[in-house]
C-alpha positions in Angstrom: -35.0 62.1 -1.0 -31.5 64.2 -1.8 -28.0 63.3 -1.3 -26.7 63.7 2.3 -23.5 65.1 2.5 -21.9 63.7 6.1 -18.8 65.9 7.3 -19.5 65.1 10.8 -21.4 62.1 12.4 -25.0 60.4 10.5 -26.5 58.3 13.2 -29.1 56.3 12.4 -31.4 55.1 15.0 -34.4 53.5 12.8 -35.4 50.6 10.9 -36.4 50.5 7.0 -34.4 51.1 4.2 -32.2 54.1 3.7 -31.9 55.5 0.2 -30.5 58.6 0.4 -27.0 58.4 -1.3 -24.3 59.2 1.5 -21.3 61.1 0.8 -18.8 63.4 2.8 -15.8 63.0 5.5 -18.0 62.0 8.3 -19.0 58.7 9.7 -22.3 57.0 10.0 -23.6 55.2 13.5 -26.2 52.5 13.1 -28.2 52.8 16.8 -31.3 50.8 17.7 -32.5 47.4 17.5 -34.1 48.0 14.3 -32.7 46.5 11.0 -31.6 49.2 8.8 -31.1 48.7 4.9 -28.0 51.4 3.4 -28.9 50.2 -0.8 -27.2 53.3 -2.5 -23.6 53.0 -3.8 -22.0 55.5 -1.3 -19.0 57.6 -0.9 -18.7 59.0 2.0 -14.5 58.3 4.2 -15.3 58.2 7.7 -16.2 54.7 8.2 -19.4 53.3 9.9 -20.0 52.2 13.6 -22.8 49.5 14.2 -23.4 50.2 17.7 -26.7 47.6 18.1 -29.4 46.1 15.6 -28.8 44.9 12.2 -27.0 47.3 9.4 -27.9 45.8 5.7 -25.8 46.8 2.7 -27.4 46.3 -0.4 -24.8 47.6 -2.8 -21.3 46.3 -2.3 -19.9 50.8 -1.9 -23.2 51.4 1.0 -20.6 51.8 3.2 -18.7 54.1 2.0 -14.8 53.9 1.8 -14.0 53.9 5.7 -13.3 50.7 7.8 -16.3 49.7 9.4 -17.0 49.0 13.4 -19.3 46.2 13.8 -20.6 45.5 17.6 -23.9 44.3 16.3 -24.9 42.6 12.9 -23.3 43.7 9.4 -25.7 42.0 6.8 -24.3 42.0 3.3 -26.6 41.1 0.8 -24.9 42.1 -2.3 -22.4 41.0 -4.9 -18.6 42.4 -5.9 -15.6 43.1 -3.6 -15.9 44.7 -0.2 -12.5 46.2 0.2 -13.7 47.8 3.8 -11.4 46.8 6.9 -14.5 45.5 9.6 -13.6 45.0 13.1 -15.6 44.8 16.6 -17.3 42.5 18.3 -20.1 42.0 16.7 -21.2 39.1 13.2 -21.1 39.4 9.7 -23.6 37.7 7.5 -23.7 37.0 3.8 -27.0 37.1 2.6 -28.6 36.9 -0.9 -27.4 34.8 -3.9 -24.6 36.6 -5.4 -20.8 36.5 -5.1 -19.4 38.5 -2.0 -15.2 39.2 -1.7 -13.7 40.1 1.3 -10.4 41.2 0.8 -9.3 43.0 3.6 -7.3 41.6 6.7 -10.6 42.3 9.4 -10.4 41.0 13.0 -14.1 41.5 13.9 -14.5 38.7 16.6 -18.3 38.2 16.5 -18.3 35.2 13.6 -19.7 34.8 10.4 -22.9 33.4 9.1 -23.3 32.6 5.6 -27.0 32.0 4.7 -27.0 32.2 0.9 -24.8 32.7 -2.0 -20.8 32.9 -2.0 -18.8 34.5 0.2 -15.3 34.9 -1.2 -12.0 35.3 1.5 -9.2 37.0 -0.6 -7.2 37.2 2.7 -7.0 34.9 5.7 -7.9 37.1 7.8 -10.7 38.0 5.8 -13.0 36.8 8.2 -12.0 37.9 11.3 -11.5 35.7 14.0 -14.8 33.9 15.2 -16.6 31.2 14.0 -18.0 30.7 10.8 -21.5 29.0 10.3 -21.7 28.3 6.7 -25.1 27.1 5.6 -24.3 28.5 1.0 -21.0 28.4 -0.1 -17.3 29.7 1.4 -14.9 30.3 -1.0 -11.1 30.7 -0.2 -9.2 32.0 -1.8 -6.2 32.5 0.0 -2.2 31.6 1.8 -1.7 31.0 5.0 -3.3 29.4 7.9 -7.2 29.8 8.0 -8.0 28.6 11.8 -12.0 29.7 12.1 -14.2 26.7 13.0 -16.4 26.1 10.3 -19.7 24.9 10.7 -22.9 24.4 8.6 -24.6 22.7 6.0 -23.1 24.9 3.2 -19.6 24.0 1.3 -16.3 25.1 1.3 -14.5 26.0 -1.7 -10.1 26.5 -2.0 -9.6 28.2 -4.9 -6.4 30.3 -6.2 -3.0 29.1 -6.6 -2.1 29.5 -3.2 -1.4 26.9 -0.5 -4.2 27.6 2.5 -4.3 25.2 5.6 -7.5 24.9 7.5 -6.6 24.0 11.0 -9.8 23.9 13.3 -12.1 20.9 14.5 -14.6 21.6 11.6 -18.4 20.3 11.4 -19.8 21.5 8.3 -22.0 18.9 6.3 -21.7 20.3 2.4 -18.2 19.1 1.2 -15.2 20.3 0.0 -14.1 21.3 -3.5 -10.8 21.8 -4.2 -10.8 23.8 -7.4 -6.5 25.0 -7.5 -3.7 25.5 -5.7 -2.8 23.3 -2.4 -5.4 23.0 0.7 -3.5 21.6 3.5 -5.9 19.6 6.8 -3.9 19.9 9.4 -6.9 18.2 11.2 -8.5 15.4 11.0 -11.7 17.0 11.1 -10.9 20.1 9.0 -12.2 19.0 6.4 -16.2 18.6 8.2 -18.1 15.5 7.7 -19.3 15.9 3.6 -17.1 14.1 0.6 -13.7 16.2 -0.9 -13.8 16.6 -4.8 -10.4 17.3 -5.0 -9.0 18.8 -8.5 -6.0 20.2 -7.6 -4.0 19.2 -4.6 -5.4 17.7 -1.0 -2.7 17.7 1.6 -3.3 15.7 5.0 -0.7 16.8 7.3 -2.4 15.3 11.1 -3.1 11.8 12.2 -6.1 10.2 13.1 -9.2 8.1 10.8 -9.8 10.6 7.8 -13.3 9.1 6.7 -14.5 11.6 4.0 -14.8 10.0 0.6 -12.6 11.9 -1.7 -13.2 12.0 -5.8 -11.8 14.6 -8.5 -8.8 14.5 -10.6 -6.3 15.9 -8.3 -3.7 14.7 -5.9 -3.4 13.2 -2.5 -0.4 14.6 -0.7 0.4 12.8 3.1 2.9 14.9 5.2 4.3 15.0 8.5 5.4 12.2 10.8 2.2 11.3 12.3 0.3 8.4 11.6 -3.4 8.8 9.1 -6.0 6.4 7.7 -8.2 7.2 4.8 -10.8 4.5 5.1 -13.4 5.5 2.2 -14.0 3.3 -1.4 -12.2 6.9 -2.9 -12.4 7.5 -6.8 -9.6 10.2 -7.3 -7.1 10.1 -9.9 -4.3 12.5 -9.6 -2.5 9.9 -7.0 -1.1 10.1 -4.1 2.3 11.0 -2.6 3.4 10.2 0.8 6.0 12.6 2.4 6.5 11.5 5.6 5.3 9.6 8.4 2.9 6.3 7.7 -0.2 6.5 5.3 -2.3 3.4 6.4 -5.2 2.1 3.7 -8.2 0.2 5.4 -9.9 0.0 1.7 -8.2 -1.5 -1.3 -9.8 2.1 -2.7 -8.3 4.0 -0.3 -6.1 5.5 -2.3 -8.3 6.0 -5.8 -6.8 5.0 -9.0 -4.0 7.2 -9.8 0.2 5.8 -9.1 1.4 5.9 -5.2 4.8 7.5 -4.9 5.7 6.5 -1.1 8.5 8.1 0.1 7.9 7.1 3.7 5.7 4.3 5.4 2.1 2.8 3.5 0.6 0.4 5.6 -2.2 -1.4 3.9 -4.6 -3.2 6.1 -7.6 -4.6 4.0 -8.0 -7.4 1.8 -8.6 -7.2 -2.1 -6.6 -6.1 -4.9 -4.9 -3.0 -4.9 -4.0 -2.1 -8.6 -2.4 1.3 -7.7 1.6 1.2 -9.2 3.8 1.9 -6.5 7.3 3.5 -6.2 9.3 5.8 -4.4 12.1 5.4 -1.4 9.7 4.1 1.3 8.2 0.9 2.6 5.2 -1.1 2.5 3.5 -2.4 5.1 0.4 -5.1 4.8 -1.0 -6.0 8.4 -4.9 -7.2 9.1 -6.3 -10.4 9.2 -7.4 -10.3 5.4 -5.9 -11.1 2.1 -4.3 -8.8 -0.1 -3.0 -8.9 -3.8 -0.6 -6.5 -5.3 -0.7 -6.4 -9.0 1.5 -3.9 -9.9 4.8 -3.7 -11.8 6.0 -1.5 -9.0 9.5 -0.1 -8.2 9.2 1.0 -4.4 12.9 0.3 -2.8 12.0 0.4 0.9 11.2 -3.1 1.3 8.4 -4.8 2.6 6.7 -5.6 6.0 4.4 -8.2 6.0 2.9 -8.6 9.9 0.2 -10.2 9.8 -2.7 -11.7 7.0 -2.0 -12.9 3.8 0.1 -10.6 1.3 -0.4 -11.8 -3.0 1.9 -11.0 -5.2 0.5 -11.4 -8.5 3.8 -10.0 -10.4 7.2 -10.6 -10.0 7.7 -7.0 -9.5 4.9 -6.1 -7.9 6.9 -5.9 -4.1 9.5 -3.4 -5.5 12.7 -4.0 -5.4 13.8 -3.8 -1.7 14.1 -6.7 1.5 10.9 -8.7 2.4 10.2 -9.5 5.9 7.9 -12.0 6.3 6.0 -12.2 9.9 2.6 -14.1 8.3 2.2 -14.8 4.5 4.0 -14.1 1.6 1.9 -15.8 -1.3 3.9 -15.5 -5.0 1.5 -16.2 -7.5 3.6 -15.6 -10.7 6.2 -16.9 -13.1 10.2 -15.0 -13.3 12.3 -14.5 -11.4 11.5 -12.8 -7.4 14.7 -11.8 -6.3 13.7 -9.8 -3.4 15.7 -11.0 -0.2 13.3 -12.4 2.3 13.2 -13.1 6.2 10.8 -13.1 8.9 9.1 -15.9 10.9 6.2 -16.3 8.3 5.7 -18.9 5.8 5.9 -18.5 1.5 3.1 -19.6 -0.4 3.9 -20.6 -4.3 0.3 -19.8 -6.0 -0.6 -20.6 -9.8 0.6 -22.9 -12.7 3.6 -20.8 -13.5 7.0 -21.4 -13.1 8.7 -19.2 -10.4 12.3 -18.6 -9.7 13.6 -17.7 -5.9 17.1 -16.8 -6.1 18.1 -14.8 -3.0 20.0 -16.0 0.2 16.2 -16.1 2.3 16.2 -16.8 6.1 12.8 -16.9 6.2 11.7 -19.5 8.9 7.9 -20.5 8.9 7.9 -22.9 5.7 7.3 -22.8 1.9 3.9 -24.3 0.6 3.8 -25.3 -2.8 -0.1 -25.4 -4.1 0.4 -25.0 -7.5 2.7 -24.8 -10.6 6.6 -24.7 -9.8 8.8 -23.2 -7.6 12.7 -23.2 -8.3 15.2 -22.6 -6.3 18.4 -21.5 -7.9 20.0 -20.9 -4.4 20.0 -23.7 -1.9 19.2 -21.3 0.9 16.0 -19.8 -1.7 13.8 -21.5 0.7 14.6 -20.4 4.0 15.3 -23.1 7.3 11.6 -24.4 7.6 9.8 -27.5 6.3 8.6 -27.6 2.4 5.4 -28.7 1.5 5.1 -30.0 -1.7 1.7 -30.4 -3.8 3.1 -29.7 -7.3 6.7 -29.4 -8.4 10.1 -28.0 -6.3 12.8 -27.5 -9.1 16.0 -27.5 -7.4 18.5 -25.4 -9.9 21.2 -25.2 -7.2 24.5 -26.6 -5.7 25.2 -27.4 -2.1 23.2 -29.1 0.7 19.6 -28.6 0.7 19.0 -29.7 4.1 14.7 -28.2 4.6 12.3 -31.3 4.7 9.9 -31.7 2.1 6.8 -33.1 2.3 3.5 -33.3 0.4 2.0 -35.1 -2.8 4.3 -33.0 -5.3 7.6 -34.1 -7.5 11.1 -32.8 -7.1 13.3 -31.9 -10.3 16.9 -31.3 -9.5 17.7 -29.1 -12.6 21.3 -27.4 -13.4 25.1 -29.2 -13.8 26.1 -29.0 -10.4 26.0 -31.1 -7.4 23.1 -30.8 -4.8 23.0 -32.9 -1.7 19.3 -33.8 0.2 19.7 -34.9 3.7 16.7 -34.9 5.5 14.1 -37.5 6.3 11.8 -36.5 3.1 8.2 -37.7 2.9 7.1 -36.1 -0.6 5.0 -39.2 -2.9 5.2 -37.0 -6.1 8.5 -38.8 -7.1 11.8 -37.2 -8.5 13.1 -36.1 -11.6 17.0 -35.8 -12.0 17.4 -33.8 -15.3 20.9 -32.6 -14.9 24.1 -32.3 -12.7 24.5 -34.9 -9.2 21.6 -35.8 -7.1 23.4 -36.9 -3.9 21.1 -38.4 -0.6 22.7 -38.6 2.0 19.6 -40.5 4.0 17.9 -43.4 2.6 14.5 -41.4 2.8 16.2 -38.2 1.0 14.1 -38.7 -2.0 11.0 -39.5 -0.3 8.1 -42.6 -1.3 7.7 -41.7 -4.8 9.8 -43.1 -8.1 13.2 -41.5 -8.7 13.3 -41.0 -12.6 17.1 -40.4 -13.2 18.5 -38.8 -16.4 21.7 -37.6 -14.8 23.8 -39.0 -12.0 21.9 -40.4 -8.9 24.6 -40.6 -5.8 23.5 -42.7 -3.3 25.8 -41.8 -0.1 23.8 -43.6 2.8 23.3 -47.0 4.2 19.9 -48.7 5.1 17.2 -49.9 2.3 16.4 -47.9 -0.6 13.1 -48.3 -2.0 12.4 -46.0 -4.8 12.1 -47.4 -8.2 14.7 -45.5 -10.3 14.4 -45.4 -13.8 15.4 -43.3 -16.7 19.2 -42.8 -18.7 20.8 -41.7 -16.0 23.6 -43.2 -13.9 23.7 -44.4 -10.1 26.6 -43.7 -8.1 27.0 -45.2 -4.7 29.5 -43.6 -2.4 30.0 -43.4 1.4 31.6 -46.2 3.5 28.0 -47.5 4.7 26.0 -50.7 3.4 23.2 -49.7 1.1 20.5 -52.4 0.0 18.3 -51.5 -3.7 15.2 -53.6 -3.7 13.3 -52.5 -6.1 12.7 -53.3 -9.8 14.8 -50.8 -11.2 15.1 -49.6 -15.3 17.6 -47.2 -15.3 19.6 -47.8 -18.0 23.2 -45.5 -17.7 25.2 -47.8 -15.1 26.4 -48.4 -11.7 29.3 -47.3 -9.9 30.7 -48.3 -6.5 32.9 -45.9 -5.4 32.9 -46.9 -1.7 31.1 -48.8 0.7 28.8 -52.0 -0.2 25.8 -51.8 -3.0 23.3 -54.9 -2.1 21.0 -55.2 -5.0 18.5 -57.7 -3.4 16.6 -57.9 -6.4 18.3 -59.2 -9.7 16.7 -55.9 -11.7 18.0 -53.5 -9.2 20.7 -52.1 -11.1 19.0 -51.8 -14.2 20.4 -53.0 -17.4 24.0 -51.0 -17.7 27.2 -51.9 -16.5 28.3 -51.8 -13.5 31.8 -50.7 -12.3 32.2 -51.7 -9.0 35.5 -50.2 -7.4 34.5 -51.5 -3.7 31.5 -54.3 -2.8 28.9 -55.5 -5.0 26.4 -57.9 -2.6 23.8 -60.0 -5.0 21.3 -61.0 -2.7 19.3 -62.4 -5.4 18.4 -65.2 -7.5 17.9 -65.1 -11.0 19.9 -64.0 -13.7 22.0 -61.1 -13.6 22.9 -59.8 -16.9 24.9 -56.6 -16.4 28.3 -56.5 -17.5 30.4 -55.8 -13.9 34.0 -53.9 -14.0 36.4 -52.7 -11.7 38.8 -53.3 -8.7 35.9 -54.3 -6.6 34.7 -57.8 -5.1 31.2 -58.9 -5.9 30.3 -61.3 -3.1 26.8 -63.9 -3.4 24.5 -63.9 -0.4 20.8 -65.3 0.7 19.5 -68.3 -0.5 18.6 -67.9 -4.2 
């Protein structure tokens, strides 16, 4: 039952437990098959050799102050910090509920086994070099690049301000925590198959599906130029920053709750409405079948890709500030002013009662649908080259030639002081509304099927027969060297004038009730009387039978 003082060699070829405090310069051999128990808090500096069998430490000092050789089974059932180098070829198992550190830098090759409590790596290396089966708790607490495979149904823990990367193909079932400091996946497996509560920083630097659910309060961190997916419903809220390479979202949740900065490439293929503010330098990409709102007042400047699906913008600012391109859908469901420059082959869907304003230069060519509210265009290229349909109200607060067809059961309001020209073969029932500046139509069916309501200056410079009733205080002008025929029933009320051509009014109410000054031809092909006071160097000329 006394002390053993050990100057030479203690080998110990038995089983049970050993109780006998161990001090001296020598070294003790564990030999035999048996399982051997060392529970005294030892001193002895000539380090321990496990040669075979199982060598259990029940007090953090049983083995002394030496480095230990393990070619069998070290079992350490105990609390504190073991500070003893271990090498060999042999395994080291935590057992027992308490708190284990290993500290030193070990290269024992046998693996680890971690069957109850905490086992605590202060040092990469801690561990050696084998793989780790970890069925409690591993905590790191560590820099550097931690490359064991990890297996298991226990957790793993990164605590400590350090950055640590975990770099194998990992299966263990029990989660992550994330507690301080950085943990960097440089695999998409690293991470094992259980959920990440991340409350600190999670960096993903690898490529591939990353499909564990991630909560906590901390950050999201995407580096390197590779391509990754998270594809869980994920609740964190620190955010998420994206470094480099493309960060692609297959859940409106992908990214939790907290503010994107995207510095490189987001790619967001789901449908739903991702509330997440985004800024930063890079671009956003929406591709999938499905539709997808942005909400956000964001500030990205990268631009936008839209490739395929349906991308929402539910605020004027919610596509940044950068060039939209355009491949599928761009729906605008908003009121302002979207400045954004946009091109692409894909079509622009105007959404909601509110009033929007497109002002860029676009060259967008699959077509603008107007569903709801009104769309203006304060540039007469705001619409692209395609077709317009309209099923509520086209605002046109522009000069120049607006030469996209327009179609649909909506109205068109020419807004502004200047001059805008339509010249194409228009279709729209809706009627038009001429509120300010020149209206010029260059094609009899310019103006479409509908009534023309005309508060400013109507020019008509075409030939053939127009139709429209025109009413309202405006004036009509009729320019161009063809011969154009007004049948209808017309109210306008702020006068004619023939600059060119011949104006055939073939009804005796087609020029309204103001005066006419007629510097060319005036054709009544009417009966009746005709009431309006006629000026000008012109020659007014009777035809038909009434």
């Amino acid at each position: 039952t006394g002390d053993v003082t050990d100057d030479a060699t203690l080998e110990l070829n038995t089983g049970g437990d050993f109780i006998n405090n161990i001090g001296g310069t020598g070294r003790v051999e564990k030999s035999g098959d048996d399982k051997l128990t060392l529970s005294g808090s030892n001193t002895y500096t000539g380090g321990t050799l496990i040669s075979s069998g199982t060598l259990v430490a029940n007090d953090v000092n049983a083995l002394g102050t030496g480095d230990v050789t393990d070619n069998a089974t070290l079992m350490l059932n105990t609390g504190g910090d073991f500070t003893n180098n271990i090498g060999g070829t042999g395994r080291v198992e935590k057992s027992g509920d308490d708190a284990l550190t290993l500290s030193g830098s070990n290269t024992y090759t046998g693996g680890t086994l971690i069957s109850g409590g905490t086992l605590v790596a202060n040092d990469v290396n801690a561990l050696g070099t084998g793989d780790i089966t970890d069925n409690a708790t591993l905590a790191l607490n560590a820099v550097g690049d931690f490359d064991n495979a990890i297996s298991g149904s226990g957790k793993v823990e990164k605590s400590g301000d350090d950055a640590l990367t975990l770099s194998g193909s990992n299966t263990y079932t029990g989660g992550t925590l994330i507690s301080s400091g950085t943990l960097v996946a440089s695999n998409v497996e690293a991470l094992g198959t259980g959920d990440v509560t991340d409350n600190a920083t999670l960096e993903l630097n690898t490529s591939g599906t990353f499909d564990n659910a991630i909560s906590g309060s901390g950050q999201v961190v995407k580096s390197g130029d590779k391509m990754l997916t998270l594809s869980g419903a994920n609740s964190y809220s620190g955010g998420t920053l994206i470094s480099d390479g493309t960060l692609v979202a297959s859940n409106v949740e992908s990214l939790g709750t907290g503010d994107v900065t995207n510095n490189a490439t987001l790619e967001l293929n789901t449908g739903g409405d991702f509330t997440n503010n985004i800024s930063g330098s890079g671009q956003v990409v929406k591709s999938g079948d499905d539709a997808l709102a942005l909400s956000g007042a964001n500030s990205y400047t990268g631009g936008t890709l839209i490739s395929s699906g349906t991308l929402v913008a539910t605020n004027v600012d919610a596509l940044g500030s950068g060039d939209v391109t355009d491949n599928a859908t761009l729906e605008l469901n908003t009121g302002g002013t979207f400045d954004n420059a946009i091109s692409g082959s894909g079509q622009v869907v105007k959404s909601g009662d509110k009033t929007l304003t497109l002002s860029g230069s676009n060259t967008y060519t699959g077509g603008t649908l107007i569903s709801d509210g009104t769309l203006v265009a304060s540039n007469v290229e705001a619409l692209g080259t395609g077709d317009v349909t309209d099923n509520a109200t086209l605002e046109l607060n522009t000069s120049g030639t607006f030469d996209n067809v327009i179609s649909g059961s909506g109205q068109v309001v020419k807004s502004g002081d200047d001059a805008l020209t339509l010249s194409g073969s228009n279709t729209y029932r809706g009627g038009t509304t001429i509120s300010g500046g020149t209206l010029v139509a260059t094609s009899v069916e310019a103006l479409g099927t509908g009534d023309v309501t005309d508060n400013a200056t109507l020019a008509l410079n075409t030939g053939g027969d127009f139709i429209n009733n025109i009413g309202g205080t405006g004036r009509v002008e009729k320019s161009g060297d063809q011969t154009l025929t007004l049948s209808g029933a017309n109210s306008y009320t702020g006068g004619t004038l023939i600059s060119s051509g011949t104006l055939v009014a073939s009804n005796v109410n087609a020029l309204g009730s103001g005066d006419v000054t007629d510097n060319a031809v005036l054709e009544l092909n009417t009966g009746g009387t005709f009431d309006n006071a006629i000026s000008g160097s012109g020659q007014v000329e009777k035809s038909g039978d009434g």
